[in-house]
N, C-alpha and C positions, 0 to 999 in steps of 0.2 A: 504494500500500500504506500502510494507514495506521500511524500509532507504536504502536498498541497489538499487531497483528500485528506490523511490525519486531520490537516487544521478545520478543513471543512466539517469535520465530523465531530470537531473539537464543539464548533457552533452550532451545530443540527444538536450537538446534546444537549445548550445551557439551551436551547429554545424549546425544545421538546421533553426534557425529562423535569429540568429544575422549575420551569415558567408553573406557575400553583395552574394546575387540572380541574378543576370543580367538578368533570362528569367520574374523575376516578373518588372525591369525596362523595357523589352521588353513589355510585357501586359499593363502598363503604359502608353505607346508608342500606343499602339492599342486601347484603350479606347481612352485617348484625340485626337487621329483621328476621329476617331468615332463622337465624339460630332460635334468637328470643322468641318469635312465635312459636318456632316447635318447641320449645323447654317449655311454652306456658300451654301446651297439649292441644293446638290445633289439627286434629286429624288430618286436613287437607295440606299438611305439611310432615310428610311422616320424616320426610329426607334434608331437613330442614339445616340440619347439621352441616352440609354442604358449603354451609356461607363459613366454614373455616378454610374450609379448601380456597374459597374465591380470597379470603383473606390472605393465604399465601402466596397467590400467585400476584396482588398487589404489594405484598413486602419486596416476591424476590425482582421485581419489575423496578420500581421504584428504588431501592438501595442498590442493585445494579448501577442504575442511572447516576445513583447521588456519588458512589465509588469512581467510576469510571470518569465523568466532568471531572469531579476536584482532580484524580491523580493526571488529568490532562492537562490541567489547569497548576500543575505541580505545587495544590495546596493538600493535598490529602494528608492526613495524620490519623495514625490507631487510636494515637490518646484522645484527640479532638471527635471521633464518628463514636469512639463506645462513652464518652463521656455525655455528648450528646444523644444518642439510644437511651442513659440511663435515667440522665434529665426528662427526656420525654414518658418514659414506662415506669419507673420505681414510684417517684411522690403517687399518682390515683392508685396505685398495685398496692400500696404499703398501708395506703390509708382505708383501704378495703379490708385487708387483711387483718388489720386493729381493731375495726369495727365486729369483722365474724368473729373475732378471737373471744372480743366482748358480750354477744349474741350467743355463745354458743356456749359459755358460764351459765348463763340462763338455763339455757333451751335443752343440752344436751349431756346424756349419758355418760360416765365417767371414759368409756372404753372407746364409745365414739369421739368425745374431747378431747382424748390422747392422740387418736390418729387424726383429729382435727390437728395439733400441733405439732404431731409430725407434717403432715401436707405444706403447714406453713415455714418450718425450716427446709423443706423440699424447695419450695419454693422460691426464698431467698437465697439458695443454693446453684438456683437454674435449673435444678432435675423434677421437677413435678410431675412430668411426663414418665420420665422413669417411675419416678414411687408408685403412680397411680397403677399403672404399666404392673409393677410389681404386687401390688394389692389390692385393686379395685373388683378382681375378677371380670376389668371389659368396661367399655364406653357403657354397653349398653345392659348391663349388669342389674339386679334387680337391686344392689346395693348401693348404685349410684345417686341416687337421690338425696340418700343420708350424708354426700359427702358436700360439703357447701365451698370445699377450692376446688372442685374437678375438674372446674373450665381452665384452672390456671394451666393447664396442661398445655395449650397450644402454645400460649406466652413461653415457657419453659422453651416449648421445641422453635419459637421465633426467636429466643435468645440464643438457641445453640448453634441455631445457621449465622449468624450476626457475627459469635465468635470464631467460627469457622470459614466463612463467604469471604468477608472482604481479603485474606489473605490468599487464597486461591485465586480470588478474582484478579488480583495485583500481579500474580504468577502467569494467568492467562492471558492479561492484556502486554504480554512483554513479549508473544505469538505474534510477531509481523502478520502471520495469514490469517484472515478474517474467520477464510471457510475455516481452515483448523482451527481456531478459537471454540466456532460456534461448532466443530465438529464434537470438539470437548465435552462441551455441556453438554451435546445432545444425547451423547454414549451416559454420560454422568445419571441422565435425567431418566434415559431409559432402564437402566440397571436399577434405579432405586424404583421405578414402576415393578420392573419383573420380581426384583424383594421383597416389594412390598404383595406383588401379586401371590408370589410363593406363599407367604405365611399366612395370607386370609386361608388360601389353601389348604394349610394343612392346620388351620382351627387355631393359628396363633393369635391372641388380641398385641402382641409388639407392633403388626403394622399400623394402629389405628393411633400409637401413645409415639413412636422412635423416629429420631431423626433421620437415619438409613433411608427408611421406609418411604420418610414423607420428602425428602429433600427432593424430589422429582419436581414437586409442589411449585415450591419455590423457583427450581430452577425454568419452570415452564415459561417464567415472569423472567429471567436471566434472558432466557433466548430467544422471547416476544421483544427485548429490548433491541437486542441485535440485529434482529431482523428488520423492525421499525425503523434505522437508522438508513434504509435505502428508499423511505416511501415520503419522501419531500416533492413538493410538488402540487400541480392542482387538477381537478379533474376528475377526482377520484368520489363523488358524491353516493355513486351508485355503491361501489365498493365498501364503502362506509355505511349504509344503511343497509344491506347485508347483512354484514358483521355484525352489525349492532342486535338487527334481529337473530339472528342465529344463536347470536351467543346470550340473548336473550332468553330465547327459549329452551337453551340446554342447560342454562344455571336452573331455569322453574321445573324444567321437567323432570330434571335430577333432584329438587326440593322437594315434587310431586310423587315421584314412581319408585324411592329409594325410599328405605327404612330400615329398621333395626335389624332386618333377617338378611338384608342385602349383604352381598358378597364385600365386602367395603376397609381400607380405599382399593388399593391396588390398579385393576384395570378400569376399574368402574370408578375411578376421580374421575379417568382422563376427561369424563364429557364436563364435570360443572369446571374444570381448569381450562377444559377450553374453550368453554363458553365466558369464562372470566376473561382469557384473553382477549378473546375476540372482543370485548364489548372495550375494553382497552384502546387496542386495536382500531378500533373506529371510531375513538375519539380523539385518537392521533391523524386519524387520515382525512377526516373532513367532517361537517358539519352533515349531522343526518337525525331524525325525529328519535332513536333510543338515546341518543347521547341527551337531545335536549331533554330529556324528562331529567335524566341523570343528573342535570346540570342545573336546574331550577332547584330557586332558594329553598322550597320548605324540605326536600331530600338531600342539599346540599349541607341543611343545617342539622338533620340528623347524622349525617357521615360526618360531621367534623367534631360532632361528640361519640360516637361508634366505641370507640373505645373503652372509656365510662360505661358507657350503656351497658355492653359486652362485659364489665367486672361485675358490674352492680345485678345484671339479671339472675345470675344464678344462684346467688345466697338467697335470693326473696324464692326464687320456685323452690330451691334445698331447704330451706328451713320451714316453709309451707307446706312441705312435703312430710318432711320430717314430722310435724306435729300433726298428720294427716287429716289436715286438710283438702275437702275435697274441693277438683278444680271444675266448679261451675264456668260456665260464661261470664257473670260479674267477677270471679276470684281471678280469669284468664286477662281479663279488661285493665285487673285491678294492676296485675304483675306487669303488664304492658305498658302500661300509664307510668307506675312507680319506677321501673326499670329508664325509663325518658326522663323522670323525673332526676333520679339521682345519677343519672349520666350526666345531665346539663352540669346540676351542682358539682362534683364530680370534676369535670371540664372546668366548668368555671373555678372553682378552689386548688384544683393541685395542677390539672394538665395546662393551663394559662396561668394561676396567677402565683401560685408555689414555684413552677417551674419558671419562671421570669424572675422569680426572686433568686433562685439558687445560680441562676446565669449569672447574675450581678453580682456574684458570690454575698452575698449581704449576711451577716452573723445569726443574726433570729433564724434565719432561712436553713444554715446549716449547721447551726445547734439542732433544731427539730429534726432535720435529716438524718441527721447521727442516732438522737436521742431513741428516733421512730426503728431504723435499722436495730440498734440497740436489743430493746423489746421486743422485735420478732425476734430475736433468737433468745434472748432470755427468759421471755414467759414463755413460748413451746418447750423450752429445755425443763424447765421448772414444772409445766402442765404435763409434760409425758415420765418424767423422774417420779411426779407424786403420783402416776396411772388416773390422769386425769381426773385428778380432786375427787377423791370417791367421797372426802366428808361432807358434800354436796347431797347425797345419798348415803342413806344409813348401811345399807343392802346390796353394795357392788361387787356382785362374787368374781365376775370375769373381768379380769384384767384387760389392758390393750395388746400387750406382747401374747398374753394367751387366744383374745378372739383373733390376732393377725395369725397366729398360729394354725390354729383349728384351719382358717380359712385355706391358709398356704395347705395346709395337709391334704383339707377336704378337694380341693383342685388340682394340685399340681403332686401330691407324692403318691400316690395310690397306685401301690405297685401291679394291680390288678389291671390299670387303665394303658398300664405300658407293657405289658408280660406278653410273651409269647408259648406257645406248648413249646415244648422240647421232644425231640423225638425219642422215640423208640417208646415203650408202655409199662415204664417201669413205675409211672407216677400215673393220680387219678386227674384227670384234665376237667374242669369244670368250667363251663362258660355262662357267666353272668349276662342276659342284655335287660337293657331299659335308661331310662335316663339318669339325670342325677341324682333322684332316689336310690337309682344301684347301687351308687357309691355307701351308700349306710348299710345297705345289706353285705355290700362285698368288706367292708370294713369289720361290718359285724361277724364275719366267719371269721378273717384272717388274725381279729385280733384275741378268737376263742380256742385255736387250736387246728383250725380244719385242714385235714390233710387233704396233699396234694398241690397242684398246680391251678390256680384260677387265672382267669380271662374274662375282662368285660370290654363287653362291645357299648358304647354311648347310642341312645336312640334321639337324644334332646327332648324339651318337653313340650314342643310343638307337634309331637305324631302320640297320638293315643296309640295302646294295645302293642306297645315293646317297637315301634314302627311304622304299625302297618296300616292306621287311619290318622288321616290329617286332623289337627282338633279344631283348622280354622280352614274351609275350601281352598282359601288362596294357596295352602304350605303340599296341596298335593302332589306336587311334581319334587319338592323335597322330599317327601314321608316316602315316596316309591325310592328315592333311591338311599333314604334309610334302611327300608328294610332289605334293600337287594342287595346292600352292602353285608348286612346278617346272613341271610339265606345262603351267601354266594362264598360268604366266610373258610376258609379251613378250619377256623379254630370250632364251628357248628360242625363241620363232618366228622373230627377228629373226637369231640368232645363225649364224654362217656356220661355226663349229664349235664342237664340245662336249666338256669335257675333266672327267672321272667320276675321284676320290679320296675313298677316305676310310678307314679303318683295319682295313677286312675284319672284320667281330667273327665273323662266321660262314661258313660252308662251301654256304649256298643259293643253290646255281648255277643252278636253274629259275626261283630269282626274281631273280636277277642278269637271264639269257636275257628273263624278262616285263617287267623296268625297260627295257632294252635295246629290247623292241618297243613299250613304251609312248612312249618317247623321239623312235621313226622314227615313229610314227604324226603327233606332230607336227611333224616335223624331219630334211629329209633331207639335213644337214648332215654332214660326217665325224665321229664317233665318239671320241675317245682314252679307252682303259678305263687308269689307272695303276694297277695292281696293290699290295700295303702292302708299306711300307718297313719298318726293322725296328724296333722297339721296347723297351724294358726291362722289367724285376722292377722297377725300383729308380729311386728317381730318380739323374741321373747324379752330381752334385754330395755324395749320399750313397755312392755308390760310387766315388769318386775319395776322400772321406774313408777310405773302410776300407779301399783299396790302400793311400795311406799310413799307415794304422795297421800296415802288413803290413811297411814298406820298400818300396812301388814306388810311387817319385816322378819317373820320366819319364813323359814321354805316351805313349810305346812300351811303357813294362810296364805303365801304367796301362789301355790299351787292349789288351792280355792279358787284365787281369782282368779286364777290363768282360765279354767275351767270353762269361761264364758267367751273365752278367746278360738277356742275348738272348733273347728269346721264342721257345720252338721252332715255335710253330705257324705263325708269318711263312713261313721256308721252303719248308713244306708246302702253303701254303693260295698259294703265289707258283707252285708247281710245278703246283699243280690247275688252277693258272688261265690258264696255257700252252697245257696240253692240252683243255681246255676251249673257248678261243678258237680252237684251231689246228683241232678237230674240227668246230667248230662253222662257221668261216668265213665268220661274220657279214657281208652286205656291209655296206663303207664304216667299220666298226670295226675301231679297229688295237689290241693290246691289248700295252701297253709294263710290263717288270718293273723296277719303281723299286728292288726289291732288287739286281738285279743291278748299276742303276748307282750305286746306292749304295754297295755293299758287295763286288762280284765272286765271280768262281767262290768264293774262300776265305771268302766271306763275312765278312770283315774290316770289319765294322761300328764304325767308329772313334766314340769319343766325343769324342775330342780330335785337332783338328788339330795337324801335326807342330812347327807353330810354339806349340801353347800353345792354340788357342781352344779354347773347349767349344763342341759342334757339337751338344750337345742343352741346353735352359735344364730342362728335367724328362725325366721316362722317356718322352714320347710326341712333343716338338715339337722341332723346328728351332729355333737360334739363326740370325741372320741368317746367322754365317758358313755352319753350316750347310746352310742353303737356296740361299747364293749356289754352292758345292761341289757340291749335289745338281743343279742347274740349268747348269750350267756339264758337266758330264758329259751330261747330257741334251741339253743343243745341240750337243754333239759328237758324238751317236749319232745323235740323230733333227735333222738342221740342216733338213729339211723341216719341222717345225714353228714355226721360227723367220723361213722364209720371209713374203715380205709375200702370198703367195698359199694358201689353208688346204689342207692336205695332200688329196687326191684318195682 
């Protein structure tokens, strides 16, 4: 390239990246809608989540541009781009995070408080994306609502491209060739898609929390920059209002047709990234009717507080959640409204008028700065050392290190979920399927004794009947290749028995009877049907908080009140299934009521052991002791199961 284009390109930058954009603050505007409607439960938004993706691809677009000028402009400094990053993101982020820290003294559970203050040392750390990564079990996790920094996750993974980009970028702009430059990124951009597509793959939530994963994201916004850098000129109206709509309609329709089950991100960003692009894209190349929308004040004035908005939404839906709350149309209006509201303030108190102070360096300004940094590490150090202030509660038997525990176990160590048979038949091979019910039942064998070899197969708890029936129409083209994954198994041909859990969501007993004959077609191994155990409203750890709000702080009146917390339908759907099996008289199927040995004629479904344990870590799973309790009754009803020869 020669110096008289460099210089050229020197000026197409400061006119094009640095001159302030109003339709890319409009896009701003449309992404943190996007999220905040789906977190405030608009159905017609399932994929709503999308608008972080659009936000990446405006960070790596944008900080591209602001790298590349300055170091053309031979003013670039590391110290002056990450001191300015921090001045812009820390004062709203810290003053958020003081605020939950304070809310959450109130509001929340000793064990939930602790991993509230872990999140927040994650946090100021840069890895929230990690921690959550490591503990959340998943974006879209049933225990994500209780967690009121979740969102800080994407912040985290814009921090860690920030410490890593502009130093790469500075290495790739010293490539005389344009094309190899942008050849770079592109190979860059495609590797972190296939990465990122590998581990949706194989059921990793890392894609959704790591930088690896999402750095495509970003770099999508790298190499829209470069590209934009040959499109000067006029003429282009048509080209522009294209784009605009295109990328229009594939940020809504991926907001629209995406949701929690979806395969996500991996191959399935590329459409809202490139619909971010594009709409980029055409408002670099000309004036055309999406940009204008984009561009008008009242969308303009929501994107230039986005950011605010974006901190402040999620503690009001998390802690709304948390105190369950249900979310009517006024409660959805309500978090919509308040989420604007304290975005503005927000905006206006720390991202403009804090941050203008701290630029001046002015003393007040950064005595608070310090003071505030301070605090977040010393009250989360202080709130997770004391196991999140249990004297707040009389009655907090589970710690935070023990429910992260339980949870780590219950998901990621279960050696049944990774095992494989071993050849030759020297050991008894037993294969578990069902969903994450199985995990309590396969727990509950392996930690009573049971010989042999176990293997569970995950069914997830979107397919009733171990697989084989969808529990919602849309999931039937998943549930078929649930179960064809079982049926088609070695470990079902090889298996010398077969033991079927998982949390009953419905009452179809003809396709319960069809799993059952699909099963003997390949395997005429003995059968064990376990029936569902029982379940809660609530998780147990929030109902042993509101006994002691009441005065009942034994495990005896606390397991009174739980009592009201019990699913009715468990019983009934336990009692069909009795009658069911007994009429039915399956050969070689034994069909055992896990409530019964749970819970007995009285159904005295304990949540706490009499010494103190919690015997559920949420409203649906087992704690170890739990499991060890449930399986410990079980080899003393059925000790044929536990024999070294498989029941007849």
């Amino acid at each position: 390239m020669s110096a008289a284009t460099e210089s050229g390109l020197a000026a197409d930058l400061r006119n094009r990246t640095l001159a302030y954009r109003p339709d890319i603050d409009g896009l701003r505007a449309l992404a943190v809608m996007l999220v905040v409607l789906n977190h405030a439960g608009l159905a017609w938004l399932p994929g709503g989540f999308v608008g972080v993706d659009v936000f990446c691809v405006i960070s790596g677009f944008l900080i591209t541009g602001l790298i590349a000028v300055q170091r053309e402009e031979g003013r670039f400094s590391f110290a002056s781009f990450y001191l300015r990053r921090a001045q812009r993101l820390l004062p709203a982020l810290y003053a958020m995070m003081l605020v939950v820290l304070v809310a959450g003294w109130w509001l929340m559970i000793p064990s939930d408080y602790s991993a509230l203050a872990e999140s927040v040392l994650a946090a100021v750390g840069l890895a929230a994306n990690v921690y959550f990564w490591l503990t959340s079990g998943g974006y879209f996790s049933p225990d994500a609502a209780s967690l009121p920094l979740l969102h800080v996750w994407s912040l985290s993974l814009e921090e860690q491209f920030y410490l890593v980009w502009p130093a790469a970028l500075m290495l790739l702009i010293r490539v005389k060739s344009a094309r190899a430059r942008l050849a770079v990124i592109l190979i860059a951009a495609a590797a972190s898609f296939a990465l990122a597509q590998y581990g949706v793959a194989q059921g990793s939530t890392a894609p959704y929390f790591l930088l690896p994963q999402r750095a495509g994201e970003f770099l999508a916004g790298a190499i829209l920059f470069f590209l934009s850098q040959g499109w000067r000129g006029q003429g282009r109206g048509a080209a522009a209002a294209g784009a605009g709509l295109a990328g229009l309609a594939l940020v809504l329709a991926s907001a629209a047709l995406l949701d929690a089950r979806s395969s996500f991100p991996g191959l399935t960003a590329l459409a809202p990234c490139l619909g971010a692009a594009l709409l980029i894209a055409a408002g670099g190349l000309a004036p055309n009717p999406v940009t204008h929308v984009l561009a008008s004040l009242p969308v303009v004035a929501v994107g230039r507080i986005s950011y605010s908005v974006y901190l402040w939404h999620w503690p009001l839906v998390s802690f709304l959640r948390y105190a369950r709350v249900e979310f009517t149309p006024v409660v959805t209006a309500g978090v919509v409204g308040g989420a604007l509201v304290l975005g503005w303030a927000s905006w206006a108190l720390f991202e403009r008028g804090f941050r203008l102070r701290l630029a001046r360096r002015e003393r007040p300004a950064l005595a608070a700065a310090g003071l505030t940094a301070a605090l977040l590490i010393a009250a989360p150090v202080g709130i997770h050392l004391r196991d999140g202030l249990p004297g707040r509660f009389p009655y907090a038997l589970l710690t935070q290190e023990e429910l992260m525990a339980e949870r780590a176990r219950y998901w990621r160590e279960l050696p049944a979920a990774k095992a494989s048979f071993s050849e030759g038949e020297a050991a008894r091979r037993t294969l578990i399927v069902g969903n994450s019910h199985a995990y309590d039942l396969a727990w509950a064998l392996t930690e009573n004794g049971y010989p042999g070899e176990v293997k569970l197969i995950g069914t997830t708890q979107l397919c009733a009947n171990f697989g084989h029936d969808p529990v919602q129409p849309a999931d039937a083209a998943f549930c078929d290749k649930r179960v064809k994954k079982v049926l088609e198994s070695a470990e079902l041909k090889a298996a010398d028995i077969v033991l079927l859990h998982d949390h009953w969501p419905t009452d179809d007993l003809e396709g319960l009877a069809a799993m059952i004959g699909e099963l003997r077609a390949v395997t005429d191994a003995p059968i064990v049907v376990f029936g569902p155990k029982m379940t809660l409203t609530d998780d147990v750890l929030a109902i042993s908080k509101t006994a002691q709000g009441r005065r009942m702080v034994t495990a005896r009146a606390i397991n009174r009140f739980a009592a009201g917390y019990q699913d009715p339908a468990k019983p009934a759907r336990d009692a069909r299934l009795k009658t069911f099996f007994a009429e039915r008289a399956l050969p070689g199927v034994t069909y055992v009521s896990l409530l019964d040995l749970q819970c007995g004629e009285a159904l005295a479904c304990d949540i706490l052991s009499p010494d103190g344990q919690y015997l559920y870590f949420d409203a649906y799973h087992f704690t170890l002791a739990g499991s060890r309790r449930v399986g410990a009754r079980l080899k003393a009803a059925y000790p044929e199961l536990f024999s070294a020869a498989p029941p007849g």
